[in-house]
N, C-alpha and C positions, 0 to 999 in steps of 0.2 A: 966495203964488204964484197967477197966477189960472187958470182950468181951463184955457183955453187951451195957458200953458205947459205944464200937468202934461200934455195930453195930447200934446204935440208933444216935450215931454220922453221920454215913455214910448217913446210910437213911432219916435223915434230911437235910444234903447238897445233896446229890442227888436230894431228891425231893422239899423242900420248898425254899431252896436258887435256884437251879435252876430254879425256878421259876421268882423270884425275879429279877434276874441275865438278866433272858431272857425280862421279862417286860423293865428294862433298856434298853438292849440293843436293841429291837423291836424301840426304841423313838431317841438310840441315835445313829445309827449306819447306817448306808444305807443297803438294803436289798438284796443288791449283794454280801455282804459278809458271807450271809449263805450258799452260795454253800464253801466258803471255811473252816466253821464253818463244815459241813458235810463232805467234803473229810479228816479234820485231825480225823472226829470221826469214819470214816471208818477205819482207818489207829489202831484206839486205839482197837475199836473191834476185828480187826483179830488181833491184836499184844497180846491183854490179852487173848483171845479166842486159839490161837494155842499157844501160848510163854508161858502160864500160866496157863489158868485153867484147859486144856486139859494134859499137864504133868503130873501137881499134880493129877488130878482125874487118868492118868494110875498108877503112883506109887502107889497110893491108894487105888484101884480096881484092878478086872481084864479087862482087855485088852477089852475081847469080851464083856463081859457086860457092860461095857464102851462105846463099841462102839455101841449096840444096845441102851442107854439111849440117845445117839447124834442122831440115826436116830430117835427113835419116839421121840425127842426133836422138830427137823427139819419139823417130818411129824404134829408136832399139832401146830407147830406156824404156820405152811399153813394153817393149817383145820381153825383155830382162824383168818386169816385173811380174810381167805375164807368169814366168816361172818360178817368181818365188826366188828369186836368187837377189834382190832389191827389194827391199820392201822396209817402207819406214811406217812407224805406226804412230799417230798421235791422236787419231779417234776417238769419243768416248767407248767406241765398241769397235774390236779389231778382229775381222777374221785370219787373218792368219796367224796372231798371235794366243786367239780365245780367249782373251781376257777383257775386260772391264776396267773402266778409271776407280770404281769405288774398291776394285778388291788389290789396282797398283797402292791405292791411299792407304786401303789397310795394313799393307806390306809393308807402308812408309811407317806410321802411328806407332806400328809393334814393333819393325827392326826384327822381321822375322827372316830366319834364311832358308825355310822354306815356304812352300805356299799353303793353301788351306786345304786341309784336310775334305777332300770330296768324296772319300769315301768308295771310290770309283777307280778300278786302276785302269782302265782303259782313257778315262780324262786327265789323271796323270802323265800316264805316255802322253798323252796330248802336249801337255805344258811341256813335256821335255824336249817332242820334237821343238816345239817352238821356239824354246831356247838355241838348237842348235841350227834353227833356223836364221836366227838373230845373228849366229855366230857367222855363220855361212854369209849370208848377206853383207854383214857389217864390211866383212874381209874384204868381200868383191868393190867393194861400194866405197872401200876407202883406199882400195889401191888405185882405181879409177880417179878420185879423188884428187890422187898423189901424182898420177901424169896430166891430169889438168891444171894442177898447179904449176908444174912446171915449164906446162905450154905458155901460161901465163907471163910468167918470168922470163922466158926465151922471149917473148916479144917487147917484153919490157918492164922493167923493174917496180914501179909504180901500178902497173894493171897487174903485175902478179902480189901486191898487199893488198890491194881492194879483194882480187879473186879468194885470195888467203884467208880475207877476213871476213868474209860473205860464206865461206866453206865452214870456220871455223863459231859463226853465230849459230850454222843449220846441226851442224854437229853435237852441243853443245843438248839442246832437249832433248835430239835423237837419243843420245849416249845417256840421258838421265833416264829417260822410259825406256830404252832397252835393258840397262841395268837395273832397275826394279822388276820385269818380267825376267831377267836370269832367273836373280834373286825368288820368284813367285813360282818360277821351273824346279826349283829344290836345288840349286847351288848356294851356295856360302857366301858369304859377305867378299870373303879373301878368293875366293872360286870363281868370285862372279867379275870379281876387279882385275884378275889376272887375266882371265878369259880374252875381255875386253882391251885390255894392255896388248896381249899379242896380236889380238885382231887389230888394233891401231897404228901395230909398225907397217901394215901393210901399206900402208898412205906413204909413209916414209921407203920405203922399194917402190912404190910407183913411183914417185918423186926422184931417187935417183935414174930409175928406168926412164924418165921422160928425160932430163936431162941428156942421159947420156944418146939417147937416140933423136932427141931435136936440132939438139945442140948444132950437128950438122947436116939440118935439113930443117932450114928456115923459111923456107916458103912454101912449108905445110901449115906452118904456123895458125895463120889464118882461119885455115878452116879446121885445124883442134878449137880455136877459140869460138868458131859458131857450135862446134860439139861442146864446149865448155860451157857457152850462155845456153845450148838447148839444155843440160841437163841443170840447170840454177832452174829457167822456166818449168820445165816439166816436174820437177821436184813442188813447186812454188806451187802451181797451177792447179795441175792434178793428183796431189798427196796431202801438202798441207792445208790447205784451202776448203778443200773439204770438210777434215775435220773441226774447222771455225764455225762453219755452217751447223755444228749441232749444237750452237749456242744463240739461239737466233734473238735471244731477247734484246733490246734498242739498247741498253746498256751497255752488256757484252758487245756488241758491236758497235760499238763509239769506239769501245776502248780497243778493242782490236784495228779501227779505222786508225786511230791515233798510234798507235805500236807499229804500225806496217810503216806508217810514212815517216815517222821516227826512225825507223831501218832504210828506207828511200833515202833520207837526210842526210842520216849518217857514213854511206856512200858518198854522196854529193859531193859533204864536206871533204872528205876525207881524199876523192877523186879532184878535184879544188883545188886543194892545196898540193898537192900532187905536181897537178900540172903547172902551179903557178909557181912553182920553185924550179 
C-alpha cells in the first residue's frame, strides 16, 4: 500500500469511524465506562509518545533540537487551550462545557435530544455556546491531528500505525462525551452525528495537507514528531489525568493503574512486532 493510502487510510478511521464508533457507543453503553475508555487512552498516549515517536524523532534529529520542538510543542497546546480553541472534557465537572457526568448519564438513560429543562434561558445559551465550542475545537484539534499523522508516516510506516492508533484510542471517549453534550446543547440525534462527521474530515485535510507538504521536506520530520509526542504528553498529562484524580478511591484507581498500562502494552506489542518484521 502506498503512503498515500496508509495515510488517508488512518485519517479516516481516526476521525470519521471514530465518530461513528462513539455515536454507537454513546446509545449502547453506560456512561461509566468512559472513565475506563480514557484511562486505556492515557496509557496508549504516553506509550506511543515516549516508546515511539519520541525515539524515532532522537534517531532522526538531533537530540537538542528535538527537545526544543517538545517544549514549544507543550507551550502552544497551553497557549491553544488557553483559548478555548482545544479543549477536551472528561471531568466529572467541566467548565467549559458546564455540564456534569450525572446530567451526560441522564442524556444517555433517556435518549433525549435535548438537554434539561433549566428553566433559564440565559444557561441555555450557555449549553449552546458549548456545543459550538465543541464544534470549534473538535475541528481545530483533528485537523492537527491529521498532519501529525502524517508526519508520522513520512518518517515511517510503522511509527505512523502506532501514532494512528494511540490518536484513534484518545479520540474515541473524546467523540463519546462531546456527542452527549451536543446532544444535552439541544441538537438532535442526527444533528449532533452530522455535526460531528464533518468536524472529523478535518483530520482527513490535515492528513492530506501534511502529506503533501512533508512529503518533500524530510528533515523537518523530526521535529513534527517531538510536536507530535508533545501533544500525546500534554493531552495525557495535563487533561486526562486530571480528571482520574476525581475518583480517588483505591479501587478506582487500581483499575485505572491496570487500563493505563494495558494502553502502555498495547503499544509495546504492537511497536514489537513492528519492528521485528
Amino acid at each position: 500500500m502506498s503512503l498515500f493510502a496508509w495515510i488517508l487510510s488512518a485519517t479516516l478511521m481516526g476521525g470519521v469511524l471514530s465518530v461513528l464508533m462513539a455515536g454507537i457507543f454513546a446509545f449502547a453503553a453506560h456512561p461509566g465506562w468512559v472513565p475506563r475508555l480514557v484511562s486505556f487512552a492515557v496509557g496508549t498516549l504516553l506509550g506511543a509518545g515516549f516508546l515511539e515517536v519520541l525515539p524515532h524523532a532522537l534517531e532522526e534529529g538531533h537530540a537538542e533540537s528535538v527537545a526544543i520542538a517538545v517544549l514549544a510543542g507543550l507551550l502552544a497546546f497551553f497557549v491553544l487551550e488557553k483559548l478555548v480553541l482545544w479543549r477536551h472534557c472528561h471531568h466529572e465537572t467541566c467548565e467549559v462545557h458546564g455540564l456534569e457526568t450525572t446530567e451526560l448519564a441522564h442524556v444517555h438513560d433517556h435518549g433525549h435530544s435535548h438537554g434539561h429543562a433549566h428553566g433559564h434561558q440565559e444557561h441555555e445559551h450557555g449549553h449552546q455556546r458549548a456545543g459550538l465550542m465543541i464544534l470549534v475545537g473538535d475541528t481545530f484539534h483533528n485537523f492537527v491531528d491529521g498532519v501529525l499523522i502524517a508526519g508520522a508516516f513520512v518518517a515511517d510506516i510503522q511509527l505512523g500505525i502506532v501514532t494512528a492508533m494511540a490518536i484513534i484510542a484518545h479520540e474515541l471517549p473524546q467523540e463519546v462525551g462531546d456527542f452527549l453534550v451536543l446532544l444535552h446543547s439541544g441538537y438532535s440525534k442526527s444533528k449532533a452525528l452530522l455535526y460531528n462527521l464533518l468536524s472529523s474530515v478535518a483530520m482527513v485535510f490535515g492528513g492530506l495537507l501534511g502529506y503533501l507538504a512533508l512529503e518533500g521536506m524530510q528533515e523537518w520530520t523530526p521535529y513534527l514528531l517531538g510536536v507530535a509526542a508533545a501533544s500525546m504528553i500534554y493531552v495525557a498529562v495535563a487533561d486526562l489525568i486530571p480528571g482520574l484524580h476525581k475518583r480517588p478511591e483505591l479501587s478506582a484507581t487500581l483499575e485505572q493503574v491496570l487500563l493505563i498500562g494495558l494502553g502502555i502494552a498495547a503499544i509495546s506489542v504492537i511497536g514489537h512486532f513492528g519492528h521485528a518484521s
